[in-house]
Structure formats: structure tokens, C-alpha cells
KOLTILUM-873414 format. One record per residue: residue number from 1; residue in three letters; x, y, z of N, C-alpha, C in turn. Coordinates in steps of 0.05 Angstrom, whole numbers, plus 5000, padded with zeros to 4 digits. Atoms other than C-alpha are relative to their C-alpha. Layout:
// KOLTILUM-873414
[NUM, "Ala", [X, Y, Z], [X, Y, Z], [X, Y, Z]]
...
//
This chain:
// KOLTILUM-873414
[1, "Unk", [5017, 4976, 5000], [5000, 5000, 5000], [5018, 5025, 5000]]
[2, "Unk", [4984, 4986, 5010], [5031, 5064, 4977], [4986, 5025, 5023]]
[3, "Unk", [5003, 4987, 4979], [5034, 5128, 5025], [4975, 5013, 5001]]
[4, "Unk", [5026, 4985, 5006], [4975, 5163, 4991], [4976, 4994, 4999]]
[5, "Unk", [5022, 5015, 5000], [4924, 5111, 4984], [4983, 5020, 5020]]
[6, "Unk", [5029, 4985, 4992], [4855, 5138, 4998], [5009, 5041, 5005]]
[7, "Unk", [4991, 4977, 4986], [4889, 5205, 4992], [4990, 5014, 4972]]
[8, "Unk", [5004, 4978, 5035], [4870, 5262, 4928], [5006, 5028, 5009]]
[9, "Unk", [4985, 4969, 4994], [4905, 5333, 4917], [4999, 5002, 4967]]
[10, "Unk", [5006, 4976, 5017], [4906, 5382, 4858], [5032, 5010, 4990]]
[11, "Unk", [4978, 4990, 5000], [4964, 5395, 4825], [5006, 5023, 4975]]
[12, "Unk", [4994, 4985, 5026], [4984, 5458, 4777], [5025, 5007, 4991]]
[13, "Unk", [4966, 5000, 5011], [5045, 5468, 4735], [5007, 4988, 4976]]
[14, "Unk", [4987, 5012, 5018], [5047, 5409, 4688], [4997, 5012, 4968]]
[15, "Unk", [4987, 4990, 5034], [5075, 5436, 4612], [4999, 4976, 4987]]
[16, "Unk", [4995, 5028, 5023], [5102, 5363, 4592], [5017, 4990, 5021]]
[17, "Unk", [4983, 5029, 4988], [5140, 5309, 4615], [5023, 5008, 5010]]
[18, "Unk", [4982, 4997, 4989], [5194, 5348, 4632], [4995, 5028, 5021]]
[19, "Unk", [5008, 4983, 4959], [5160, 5397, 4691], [5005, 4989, 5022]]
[20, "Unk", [4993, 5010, 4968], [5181, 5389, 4760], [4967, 4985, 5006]]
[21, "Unk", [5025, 5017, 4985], [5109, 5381, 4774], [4993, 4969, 4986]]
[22, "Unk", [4995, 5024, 5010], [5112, 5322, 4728], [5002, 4980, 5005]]
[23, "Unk", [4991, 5018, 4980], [5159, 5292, 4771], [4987, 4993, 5021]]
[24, "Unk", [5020, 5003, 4971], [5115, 5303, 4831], [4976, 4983, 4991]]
[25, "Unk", [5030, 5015, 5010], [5048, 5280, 4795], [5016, 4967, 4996]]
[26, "Unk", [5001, 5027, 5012], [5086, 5215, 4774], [5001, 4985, 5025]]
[27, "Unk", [4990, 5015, 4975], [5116, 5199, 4843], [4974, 4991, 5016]]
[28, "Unk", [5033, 5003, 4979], [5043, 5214, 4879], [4980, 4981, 4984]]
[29, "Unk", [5015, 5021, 5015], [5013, 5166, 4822], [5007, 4971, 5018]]
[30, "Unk", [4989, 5024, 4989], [5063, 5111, 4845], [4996, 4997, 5030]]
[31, "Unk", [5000, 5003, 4972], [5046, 5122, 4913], [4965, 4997, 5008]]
[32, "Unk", [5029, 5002, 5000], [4971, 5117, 4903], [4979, 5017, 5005]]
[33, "Unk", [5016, 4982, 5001], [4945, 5182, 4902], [4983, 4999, 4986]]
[34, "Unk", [5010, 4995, 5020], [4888, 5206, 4864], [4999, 5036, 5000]]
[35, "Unk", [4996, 4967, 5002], [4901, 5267, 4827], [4982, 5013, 4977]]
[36, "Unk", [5022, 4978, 5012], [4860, 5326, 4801], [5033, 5020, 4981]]
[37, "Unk", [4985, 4984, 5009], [4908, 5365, 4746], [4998, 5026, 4992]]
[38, "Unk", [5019, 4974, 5011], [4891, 5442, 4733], [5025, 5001, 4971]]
[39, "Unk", [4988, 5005, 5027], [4913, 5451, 4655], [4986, 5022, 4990]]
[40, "Unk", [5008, 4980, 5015], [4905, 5510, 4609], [4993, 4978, 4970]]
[41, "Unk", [5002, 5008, 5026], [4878, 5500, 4541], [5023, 4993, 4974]]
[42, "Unk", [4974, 4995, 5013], [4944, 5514, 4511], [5012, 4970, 5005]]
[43, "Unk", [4984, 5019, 4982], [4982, 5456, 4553], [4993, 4971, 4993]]
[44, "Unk", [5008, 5028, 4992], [4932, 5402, 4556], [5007, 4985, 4972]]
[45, "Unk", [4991, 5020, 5007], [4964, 5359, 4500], [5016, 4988, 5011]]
[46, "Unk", [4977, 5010, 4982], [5025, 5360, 4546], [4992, 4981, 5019]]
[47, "Unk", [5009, 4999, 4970], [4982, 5353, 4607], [4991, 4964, 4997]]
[48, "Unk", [5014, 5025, 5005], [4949, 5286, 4572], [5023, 4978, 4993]]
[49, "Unk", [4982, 5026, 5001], [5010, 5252, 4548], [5028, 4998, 5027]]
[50, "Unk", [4974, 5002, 4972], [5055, 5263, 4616], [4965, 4972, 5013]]
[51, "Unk", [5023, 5009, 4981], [4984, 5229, 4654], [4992, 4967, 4990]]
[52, "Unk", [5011, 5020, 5012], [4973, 5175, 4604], [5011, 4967, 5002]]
[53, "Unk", [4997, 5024, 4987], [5009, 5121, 4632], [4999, 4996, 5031]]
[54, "Unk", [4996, 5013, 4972], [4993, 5131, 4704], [4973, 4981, 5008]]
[55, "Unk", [5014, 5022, 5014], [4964, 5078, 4731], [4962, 5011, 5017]]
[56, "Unk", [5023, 4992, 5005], [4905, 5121, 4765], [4990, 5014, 4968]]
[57, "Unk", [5013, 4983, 5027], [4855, 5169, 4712], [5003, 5022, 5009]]
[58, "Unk", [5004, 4970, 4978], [4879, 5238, 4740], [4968, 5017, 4989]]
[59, "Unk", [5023, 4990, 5011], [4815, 5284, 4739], [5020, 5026, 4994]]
[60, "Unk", [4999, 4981, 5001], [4827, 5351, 4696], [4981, 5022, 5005]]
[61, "Unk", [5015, 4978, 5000], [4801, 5414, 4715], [5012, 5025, 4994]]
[62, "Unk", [4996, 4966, 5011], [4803, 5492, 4692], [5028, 4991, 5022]]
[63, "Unk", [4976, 5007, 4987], [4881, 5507, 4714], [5007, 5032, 4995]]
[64, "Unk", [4988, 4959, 5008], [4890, 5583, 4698], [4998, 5008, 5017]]
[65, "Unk", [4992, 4986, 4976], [4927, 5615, 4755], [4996, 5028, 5007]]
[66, "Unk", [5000, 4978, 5000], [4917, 5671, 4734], [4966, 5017, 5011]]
[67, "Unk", [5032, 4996, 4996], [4840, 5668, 4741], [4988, 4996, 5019]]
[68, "Unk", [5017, 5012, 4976], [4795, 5672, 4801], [4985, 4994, 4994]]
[69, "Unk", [5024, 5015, 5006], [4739, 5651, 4763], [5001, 4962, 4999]]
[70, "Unk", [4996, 5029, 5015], [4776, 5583, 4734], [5001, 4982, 5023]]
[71, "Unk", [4993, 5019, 4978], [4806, 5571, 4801], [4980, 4991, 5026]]
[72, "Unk", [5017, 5019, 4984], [4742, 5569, 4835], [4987, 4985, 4993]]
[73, "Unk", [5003, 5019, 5016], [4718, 5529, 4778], [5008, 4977, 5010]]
[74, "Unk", [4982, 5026, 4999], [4767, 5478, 4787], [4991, 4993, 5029]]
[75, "Unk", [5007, 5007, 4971], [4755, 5475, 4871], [4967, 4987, 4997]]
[76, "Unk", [5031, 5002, 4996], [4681, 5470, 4856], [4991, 4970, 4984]]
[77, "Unk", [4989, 5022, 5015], [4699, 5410, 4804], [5001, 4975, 5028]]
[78, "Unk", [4997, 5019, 4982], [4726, 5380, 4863], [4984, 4994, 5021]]
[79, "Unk", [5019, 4996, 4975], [4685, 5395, 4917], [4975, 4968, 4994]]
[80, "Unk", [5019, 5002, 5012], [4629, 5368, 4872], [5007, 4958, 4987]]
[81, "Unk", [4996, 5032, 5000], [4670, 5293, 4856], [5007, 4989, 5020]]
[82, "Unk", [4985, 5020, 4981], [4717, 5272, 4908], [4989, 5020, 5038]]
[83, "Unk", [5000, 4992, 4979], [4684, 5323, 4974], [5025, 5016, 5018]]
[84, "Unk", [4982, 4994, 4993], [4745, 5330, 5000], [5027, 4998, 4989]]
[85, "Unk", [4975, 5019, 5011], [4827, 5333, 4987], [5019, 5008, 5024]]
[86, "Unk", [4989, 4998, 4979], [4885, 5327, 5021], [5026, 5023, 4990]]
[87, "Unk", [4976, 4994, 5010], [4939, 5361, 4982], [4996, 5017, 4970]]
[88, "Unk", [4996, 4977, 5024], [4959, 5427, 4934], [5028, 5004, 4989]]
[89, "Unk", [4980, 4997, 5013], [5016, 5428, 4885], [4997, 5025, 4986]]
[90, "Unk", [5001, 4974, 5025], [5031, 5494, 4859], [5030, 5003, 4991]]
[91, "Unk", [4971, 5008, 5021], [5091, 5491, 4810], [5001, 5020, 4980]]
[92, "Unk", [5002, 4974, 5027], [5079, 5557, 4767], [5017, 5024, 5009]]
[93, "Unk", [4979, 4980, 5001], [5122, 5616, 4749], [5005, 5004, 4979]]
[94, "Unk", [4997, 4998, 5034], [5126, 5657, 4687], [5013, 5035, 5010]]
[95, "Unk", [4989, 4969, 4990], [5158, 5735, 4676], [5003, 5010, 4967]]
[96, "Unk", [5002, 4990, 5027], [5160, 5771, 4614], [5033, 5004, 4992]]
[97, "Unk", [4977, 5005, 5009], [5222, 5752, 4573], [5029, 5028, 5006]]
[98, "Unk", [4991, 4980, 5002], [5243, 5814, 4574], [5011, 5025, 5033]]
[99, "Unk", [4998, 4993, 4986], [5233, 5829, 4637], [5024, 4973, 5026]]
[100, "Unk", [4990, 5020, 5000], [5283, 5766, 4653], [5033, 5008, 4995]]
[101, "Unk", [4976, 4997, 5011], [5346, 5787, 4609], [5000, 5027, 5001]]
[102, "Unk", [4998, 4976, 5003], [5380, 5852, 4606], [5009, 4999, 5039]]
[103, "Unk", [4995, 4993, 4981], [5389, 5896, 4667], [4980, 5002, 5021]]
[104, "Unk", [5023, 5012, 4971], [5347, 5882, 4734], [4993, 5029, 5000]]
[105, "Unk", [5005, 4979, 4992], [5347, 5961, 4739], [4968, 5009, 4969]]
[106, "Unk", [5020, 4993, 5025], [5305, 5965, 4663], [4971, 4991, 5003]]
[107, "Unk", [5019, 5016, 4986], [5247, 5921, 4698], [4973, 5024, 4998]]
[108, "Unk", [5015, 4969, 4997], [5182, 5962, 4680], [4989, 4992, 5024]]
[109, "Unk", [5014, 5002, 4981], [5131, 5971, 4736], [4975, 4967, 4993]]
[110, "Unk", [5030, 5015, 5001], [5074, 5933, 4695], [5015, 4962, 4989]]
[111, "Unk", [4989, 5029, 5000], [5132, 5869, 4684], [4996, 4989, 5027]]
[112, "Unk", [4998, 4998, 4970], [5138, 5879, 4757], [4987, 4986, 5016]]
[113, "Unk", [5024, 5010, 4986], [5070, 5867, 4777], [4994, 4970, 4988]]
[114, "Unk", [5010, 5024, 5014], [5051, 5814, 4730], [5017, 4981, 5008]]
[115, "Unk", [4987, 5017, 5004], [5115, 5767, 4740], [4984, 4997, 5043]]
[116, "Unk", [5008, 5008, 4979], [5097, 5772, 4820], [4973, 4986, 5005]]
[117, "Unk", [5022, 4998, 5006], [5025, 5774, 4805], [4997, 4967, 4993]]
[118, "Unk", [4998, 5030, 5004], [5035, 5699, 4772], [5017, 4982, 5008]]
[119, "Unk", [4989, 5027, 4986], [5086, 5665, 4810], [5001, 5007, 5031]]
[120, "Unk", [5011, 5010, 4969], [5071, 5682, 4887], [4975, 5011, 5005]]
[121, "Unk", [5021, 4997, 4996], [5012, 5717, 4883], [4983, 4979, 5002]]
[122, "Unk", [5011, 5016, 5010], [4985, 5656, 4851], [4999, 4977, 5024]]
[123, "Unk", [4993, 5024, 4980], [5006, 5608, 4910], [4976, 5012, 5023]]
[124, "Unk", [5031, 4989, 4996], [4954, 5644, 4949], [4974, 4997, 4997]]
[125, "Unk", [5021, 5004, 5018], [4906, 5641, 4896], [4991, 4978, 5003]]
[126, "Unk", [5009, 5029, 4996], [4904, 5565, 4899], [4998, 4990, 5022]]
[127, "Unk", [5004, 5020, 4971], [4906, 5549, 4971], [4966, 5014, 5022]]
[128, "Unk", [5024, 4986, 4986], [4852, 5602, 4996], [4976, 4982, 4993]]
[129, "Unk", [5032, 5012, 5011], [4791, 5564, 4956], [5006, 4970, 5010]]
[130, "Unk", [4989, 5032, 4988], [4826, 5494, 4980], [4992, 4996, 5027]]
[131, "Unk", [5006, 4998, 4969], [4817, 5512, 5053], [4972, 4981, 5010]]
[132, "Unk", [5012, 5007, 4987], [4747, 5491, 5062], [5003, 4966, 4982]]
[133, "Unk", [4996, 5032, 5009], [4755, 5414, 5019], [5024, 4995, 5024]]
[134, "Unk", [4991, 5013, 4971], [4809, 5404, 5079], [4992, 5003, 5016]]
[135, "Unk", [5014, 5001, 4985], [4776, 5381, 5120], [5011, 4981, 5028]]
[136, "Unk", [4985, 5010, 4978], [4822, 5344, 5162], [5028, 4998, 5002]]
[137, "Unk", [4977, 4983, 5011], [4876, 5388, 5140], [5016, 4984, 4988]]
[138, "Unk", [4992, 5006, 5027], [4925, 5381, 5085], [5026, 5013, 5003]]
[139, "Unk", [4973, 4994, 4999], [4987, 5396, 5061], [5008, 5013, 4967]]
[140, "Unk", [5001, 4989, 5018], [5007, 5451, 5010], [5036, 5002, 4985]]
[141, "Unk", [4973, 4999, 5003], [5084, 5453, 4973], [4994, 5019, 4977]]
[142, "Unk", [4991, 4985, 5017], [5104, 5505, 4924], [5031, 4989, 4989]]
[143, "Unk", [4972, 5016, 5015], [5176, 5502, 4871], [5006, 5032, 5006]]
[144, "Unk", [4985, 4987, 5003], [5227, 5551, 4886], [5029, 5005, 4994]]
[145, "Unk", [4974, 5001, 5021], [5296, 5570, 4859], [5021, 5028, 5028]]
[146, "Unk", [4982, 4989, 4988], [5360, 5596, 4902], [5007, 5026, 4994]]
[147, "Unk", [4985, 4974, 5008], [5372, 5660, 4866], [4965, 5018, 5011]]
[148, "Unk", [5023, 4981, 4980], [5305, 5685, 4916], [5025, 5011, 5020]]
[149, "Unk", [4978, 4987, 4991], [5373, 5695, 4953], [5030, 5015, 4999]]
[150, "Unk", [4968, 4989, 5014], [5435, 5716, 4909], [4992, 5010, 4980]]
[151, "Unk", [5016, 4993, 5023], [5432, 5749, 4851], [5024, 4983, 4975]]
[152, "Unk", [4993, 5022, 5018], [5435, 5710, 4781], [4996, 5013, 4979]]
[153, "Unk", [5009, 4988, 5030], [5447, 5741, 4714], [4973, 4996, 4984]]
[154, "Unk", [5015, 5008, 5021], [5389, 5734, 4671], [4976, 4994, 5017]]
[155, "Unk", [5026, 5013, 4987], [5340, 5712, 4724], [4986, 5023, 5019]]
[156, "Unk", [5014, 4956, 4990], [5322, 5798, 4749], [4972, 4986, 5014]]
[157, "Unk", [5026, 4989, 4986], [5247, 5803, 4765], [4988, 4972, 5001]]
[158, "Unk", [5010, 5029, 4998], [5239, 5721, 4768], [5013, 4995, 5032]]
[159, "Unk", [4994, 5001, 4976], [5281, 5722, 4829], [4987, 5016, 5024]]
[160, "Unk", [5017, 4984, 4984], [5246, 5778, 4862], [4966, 4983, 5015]]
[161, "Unk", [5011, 5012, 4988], [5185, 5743, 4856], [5000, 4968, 5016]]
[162, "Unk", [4996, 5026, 4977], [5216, 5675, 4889], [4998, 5000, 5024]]
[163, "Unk", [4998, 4989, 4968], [5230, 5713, 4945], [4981, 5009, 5020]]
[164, "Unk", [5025, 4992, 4998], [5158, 5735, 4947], [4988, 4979, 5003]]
[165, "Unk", [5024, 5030, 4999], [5134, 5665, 4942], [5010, 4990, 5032]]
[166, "Unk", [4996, 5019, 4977], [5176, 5641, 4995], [4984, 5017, 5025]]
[167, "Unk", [5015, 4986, 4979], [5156, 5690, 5046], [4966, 5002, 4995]]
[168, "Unk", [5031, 5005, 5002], [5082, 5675, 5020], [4996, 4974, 5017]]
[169, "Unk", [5002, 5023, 4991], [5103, 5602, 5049], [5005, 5000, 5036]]
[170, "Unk", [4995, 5001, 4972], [5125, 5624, 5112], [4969, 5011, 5009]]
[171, "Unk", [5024, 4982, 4998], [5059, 5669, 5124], [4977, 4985, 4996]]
[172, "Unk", [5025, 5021, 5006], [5010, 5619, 5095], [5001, 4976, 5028]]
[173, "Unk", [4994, 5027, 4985], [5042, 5558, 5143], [4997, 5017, 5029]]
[174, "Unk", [4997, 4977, 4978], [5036, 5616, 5200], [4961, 5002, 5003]]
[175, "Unk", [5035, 4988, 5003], [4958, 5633, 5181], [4988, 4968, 5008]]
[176, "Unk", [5016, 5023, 5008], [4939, 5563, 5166], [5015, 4966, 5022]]
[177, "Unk", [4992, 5016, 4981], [4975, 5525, 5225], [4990, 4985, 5016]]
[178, "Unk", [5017, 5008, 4988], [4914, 5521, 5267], [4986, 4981, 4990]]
[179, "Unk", [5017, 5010, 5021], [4874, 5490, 5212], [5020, 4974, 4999]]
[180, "Unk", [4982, 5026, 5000], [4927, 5425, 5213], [5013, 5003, 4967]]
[181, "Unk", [4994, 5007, 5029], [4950, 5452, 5141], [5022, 5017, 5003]]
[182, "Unk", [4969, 4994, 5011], [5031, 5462, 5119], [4997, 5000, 4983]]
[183, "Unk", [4994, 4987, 5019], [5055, 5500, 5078], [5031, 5004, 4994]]
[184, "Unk", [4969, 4999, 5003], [5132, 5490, 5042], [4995, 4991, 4975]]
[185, "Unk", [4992, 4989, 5031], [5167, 5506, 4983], [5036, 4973, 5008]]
[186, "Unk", [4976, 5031, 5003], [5222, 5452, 4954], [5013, 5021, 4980]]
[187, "Unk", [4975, 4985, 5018], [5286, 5496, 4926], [5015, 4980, 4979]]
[188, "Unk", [4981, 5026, 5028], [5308, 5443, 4862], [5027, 5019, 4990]]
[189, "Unk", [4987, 4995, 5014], [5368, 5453, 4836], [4996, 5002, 4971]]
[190, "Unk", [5006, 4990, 5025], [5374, 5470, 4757], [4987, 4981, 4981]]
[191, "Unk", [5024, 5027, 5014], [5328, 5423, 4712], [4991, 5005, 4973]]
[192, "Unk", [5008, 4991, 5024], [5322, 5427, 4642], [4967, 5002, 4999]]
[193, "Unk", [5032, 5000, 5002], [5245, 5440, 4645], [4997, 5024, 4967]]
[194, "Unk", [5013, 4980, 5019], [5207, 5490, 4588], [5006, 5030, 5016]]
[195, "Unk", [4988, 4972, 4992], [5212, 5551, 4637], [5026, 5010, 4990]]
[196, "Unk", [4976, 4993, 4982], [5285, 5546, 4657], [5011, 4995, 4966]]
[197, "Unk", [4984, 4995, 5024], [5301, 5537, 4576], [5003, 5031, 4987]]
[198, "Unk", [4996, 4973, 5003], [5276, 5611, 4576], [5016, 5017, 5006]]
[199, "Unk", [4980, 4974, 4991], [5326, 5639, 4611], [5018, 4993, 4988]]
[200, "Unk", [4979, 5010, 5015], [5387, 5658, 4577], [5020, 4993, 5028]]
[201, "Unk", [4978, 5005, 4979], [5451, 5633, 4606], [4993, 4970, 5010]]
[202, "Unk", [5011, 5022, 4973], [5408, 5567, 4640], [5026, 4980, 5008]]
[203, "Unk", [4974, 5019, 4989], [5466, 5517, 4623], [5026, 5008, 5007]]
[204, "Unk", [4981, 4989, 4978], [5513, 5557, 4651], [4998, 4992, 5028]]
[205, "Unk", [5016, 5012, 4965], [5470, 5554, 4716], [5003, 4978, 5009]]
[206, "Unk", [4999, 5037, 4999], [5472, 5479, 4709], [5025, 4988, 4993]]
[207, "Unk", [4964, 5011, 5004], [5545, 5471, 4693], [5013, 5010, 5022]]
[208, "Unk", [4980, 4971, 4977], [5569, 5525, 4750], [4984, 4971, 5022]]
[209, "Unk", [5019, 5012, 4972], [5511, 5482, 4797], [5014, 4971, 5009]]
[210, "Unk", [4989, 5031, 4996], [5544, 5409, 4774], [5034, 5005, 5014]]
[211, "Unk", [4965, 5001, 4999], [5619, 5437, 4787], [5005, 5000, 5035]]
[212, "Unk", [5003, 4982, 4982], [5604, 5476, 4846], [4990, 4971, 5028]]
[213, "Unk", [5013, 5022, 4969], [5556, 5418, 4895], [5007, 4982, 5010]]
[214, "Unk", [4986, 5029, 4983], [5579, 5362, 4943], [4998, 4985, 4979]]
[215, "Unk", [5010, 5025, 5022], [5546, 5315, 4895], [5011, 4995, 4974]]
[216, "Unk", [4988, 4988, 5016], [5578, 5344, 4842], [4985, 4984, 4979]]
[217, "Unk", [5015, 5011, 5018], [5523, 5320, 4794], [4965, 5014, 5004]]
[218, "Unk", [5032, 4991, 5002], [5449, 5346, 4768], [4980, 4986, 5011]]
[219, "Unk", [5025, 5013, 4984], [5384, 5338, 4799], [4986, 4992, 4984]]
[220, "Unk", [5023, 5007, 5017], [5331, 5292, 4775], [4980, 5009, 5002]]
[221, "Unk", [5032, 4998, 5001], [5251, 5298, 4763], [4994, 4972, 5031]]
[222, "Unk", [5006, 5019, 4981], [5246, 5241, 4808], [5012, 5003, 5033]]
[223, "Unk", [4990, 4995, 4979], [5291, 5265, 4867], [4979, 5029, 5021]]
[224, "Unk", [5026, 4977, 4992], [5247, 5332, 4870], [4969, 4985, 5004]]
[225, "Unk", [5027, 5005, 4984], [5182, 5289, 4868], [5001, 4982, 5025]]
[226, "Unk", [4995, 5020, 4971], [5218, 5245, 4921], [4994, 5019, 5029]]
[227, "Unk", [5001, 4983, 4982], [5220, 5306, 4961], [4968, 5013, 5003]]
[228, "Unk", [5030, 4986, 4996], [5143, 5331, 4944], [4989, 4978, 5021]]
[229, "Unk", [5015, 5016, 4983], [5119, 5267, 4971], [5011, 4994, 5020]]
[230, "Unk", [4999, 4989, 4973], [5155, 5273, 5032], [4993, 5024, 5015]]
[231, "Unk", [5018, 4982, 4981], [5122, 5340, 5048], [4967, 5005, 4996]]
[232, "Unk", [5033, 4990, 5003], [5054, 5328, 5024], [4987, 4968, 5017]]
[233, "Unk", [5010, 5021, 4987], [5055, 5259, 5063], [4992, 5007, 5034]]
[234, "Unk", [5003, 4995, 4971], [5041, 5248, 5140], [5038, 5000, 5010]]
[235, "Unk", [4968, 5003, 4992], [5118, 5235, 5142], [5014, 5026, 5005]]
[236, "Unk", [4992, 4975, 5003], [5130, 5306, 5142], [4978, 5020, 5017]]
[237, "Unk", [5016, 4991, 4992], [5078, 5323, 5195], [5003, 5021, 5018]]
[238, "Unk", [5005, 4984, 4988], [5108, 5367, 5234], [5017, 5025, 4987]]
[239, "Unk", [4978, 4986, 5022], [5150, 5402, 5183], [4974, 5017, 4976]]
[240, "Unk", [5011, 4979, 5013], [5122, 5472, 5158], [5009, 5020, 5001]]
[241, "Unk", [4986, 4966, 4995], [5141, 5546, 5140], [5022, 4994, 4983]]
[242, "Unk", [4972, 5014, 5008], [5208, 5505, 5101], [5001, 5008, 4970]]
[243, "Unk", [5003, 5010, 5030], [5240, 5510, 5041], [5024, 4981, 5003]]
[244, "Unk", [4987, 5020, 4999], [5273, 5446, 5030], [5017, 5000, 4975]]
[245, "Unk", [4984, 5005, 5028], [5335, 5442, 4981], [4999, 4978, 4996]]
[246, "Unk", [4992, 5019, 5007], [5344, 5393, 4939], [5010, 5002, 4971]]
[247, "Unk", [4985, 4992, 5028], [5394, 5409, 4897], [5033, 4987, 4991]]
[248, "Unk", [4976, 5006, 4989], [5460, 5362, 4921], [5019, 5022, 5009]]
[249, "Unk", [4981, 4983, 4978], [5482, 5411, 4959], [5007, 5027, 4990]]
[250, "Unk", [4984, 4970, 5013], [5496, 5472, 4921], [4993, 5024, 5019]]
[251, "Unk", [5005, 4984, 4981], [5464, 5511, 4967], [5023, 5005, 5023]]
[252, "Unk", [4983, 4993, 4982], [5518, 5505, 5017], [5028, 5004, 4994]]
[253, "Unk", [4984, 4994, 5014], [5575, 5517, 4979], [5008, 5031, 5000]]
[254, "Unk", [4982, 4972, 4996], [5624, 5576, 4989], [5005, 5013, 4970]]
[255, "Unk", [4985, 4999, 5018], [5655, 5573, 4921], [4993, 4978, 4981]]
//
């Protein structure tokens, strides 16, 4: 029996087969979850052939982060099949290319808003309407990235808002403590995904990351969902407010 059995959560993020949340959705398959996927119109070919060999039927619903209409759509989806869930994957983060490359000082106001606006605002967005389906509380994880603390060529007003998400994770796991529901963010090391091909420079990031960590080797899809499903399990019950690296170590590294 796998950790999740009789367990269902919501997860948004997946692009294709090579998203972090990907990794997470496949691990929580193998562990016997049942999962609800939020998917844009755009995506869902991705969203159908990453899902199509697990061995549940994930349910899709509306997935646009951007939308309070979709996202209470989607909650009301669920409400409406499974009553309750136990578990929120939010895995999104986008910034206007432009507002990405170049100089962090060139950053307009209205890139500004929008890049925060969709990657921590959004973490918010999805857990507020979730609140009342836990019902015997739950467990929420977000994806964040190390340069919420250093600064990283090429990654300007994407890092700002990391930094914004995380401190949304401390604040949420602070608000929502009483309620038996955690809240933590998992820091991955560099990962060829569809985002992280947008930035320029990435395999730099990922060659400096492999030289640089104890491990002295790249992180998998499978190591990061190793890590979701230890904080969206009971195994991780008293563990909230966190962001958990898992990146072989780069994080602690001087040099």
C-alpha cells in the first residue's frame, strides 16, 4: 500500500513530461494518490500525454492561475466529485522575457506586477479556495529556485518574485497552522524543464551548479518528486514554513 492511498490533491504546473510538477504528479501516482490536474487550454496535449500512463485516471480541471473565476471552477469540480482533498501542488512561474534578460534596473513597473502577480501571488490564489475541501487538513508545497537569495544574471524580476513566494510560504504555514494545514516550498536545483530553457545563460546555471555541489552531479525529476511526497505525506507532519533544498548541495557551497 503506497503512502497516499485513499488520499487526492490538485496539482498545477504540468507543461510536459519534463516539469518538475511532472515529477511530483508521477511519484504521487506511484504512491497511490488520486490526482485532480489544473491545465490550460494551451498545455493540455502536454498535460494528457505526461498522465497517460499513470496507473490512476487523474481528473482535469480549469488550471488558469491567473484566474479567480477558473480557480474556483476547478475547487468546485472537486468539491462536487471527490468532497474533499488532502493536498495542493503549485509549480507555476512565468515573467516577461524581457523582463528576465538585460538589466534588473530596466524592469518596468507593469513586468513587475505581473511576474509577481503569477508566480507568488498565485500560490495564494490556489490554497485560499482549497481551505474549506480540507477538512482534516492538508498539506500545500510550492517550487522555488536559490537565486530568491543571490543574485543570478538573467533571472532579474523572476528572482524577486521567488522571494515573494517564499515569504508567502512562511505566512501561509503561520495563518493556516491552526487548521492542521503546511505549507513548504522545495528549492530544486537546475532542471532542464520548458521555463528554465527561457532563461538565457540556463546551462551555465547547470554547469556552475554540477561543478560547484557536494554531489557534484544534476538533479533529477524524480529526486524533487521524492521530496514533494515527503512533504505532502504524514511523514513530514510536523515540518512547515520550510523550504527544502534539493539540489546536492549547492546551496551550501562557498565557492
Amino acid at each position: 500500500m503506497g503512502l497516499f492511498e485513499g488520499k487526492r490533491g490538485v496539482i498545477f504546473g504540468i507543461a510536459n513530461k519534463n516539469s518538475i510538477a511532472s515529477g511530483i504528479a508521477e511519484r504521487l501516482d506511484q504512491q497511490g494518490a488520486q490526482l485532480a490536474i489544473g491545465y490550460t487550454e494551451r498545455l493540455e496535449r502536454g498535460v494528457r500525454k505526461v498522465v497517460e500512463d499513470f496507473s490512476g485516471e487523474p481528473l482535469l480541471v480549469p488550471g488558469d492561475i491567473t484566474s479567480d473565476e477558473e480557480i474556483r471552477a476547478a475547487y468546485e469540480t472537486l468539491e462536487q466529485e471527490w468532497g474533499s482533498i488532502d493536498f495542493v501542488v503549485h509549480s507555476v512561474a512565468h515573467a516577461r522575457p524581457e523582463d528576465i534578460s538585460g538589466r534588473f534596473v530596466d524592469v518596468s513597473r507593469e513586468g513587475f506586477s505581473f511576474a509577481l502577480d503569477f508566480s507568488a501571488y498565485s500560490l495564494i490564489a490556489v490554497t485560499k479556495p482549497a481551505l474549506p475541501l480540507m477538512k482534516n487538513g492538508g498539506s500545500v508545497v510550492t517550487l522555488t529556485y536559490i537565486a530568491s537569495e543571490r543574485a543570478f544574471p538573467n533571472y532579474n524580476v523572476m528572482a524577486i518574485a521567488k522571494a515573494a513566494l517564499e515569504n508567502c510560504v512562511r505566512y501561509l504555514a503561520y495563518d493556516l497552522g491552526p487548521e492542521n494545514i503546511r505549507v513548504n516550498a522545495i528549492s530544486a536545483g537546475p532542471i532542464n524543464t520548458l521555463a528554465a530553457r527561457g532563461i538565457a545563460g540556463f546551462r551555465g546555471f547547470q554547469e556552475r551548479a554540477r561543478d560547484v555541489a557536494p554531489l557534484r552531479r544534476d538533479v533529477t525529476l524524480e529526486e524533487v518528486g521524492d521530496a514533494a511526497v515527503f512533504l505532502l505525506s504524514d511523514l513530514s507532519s510536523a515540518v512547515t514554513g520550510e523550504v527544502l533544498f534539493v539540489d546536492a548541495g549547492y546551496h551550501v557551497a562557498g565557492a
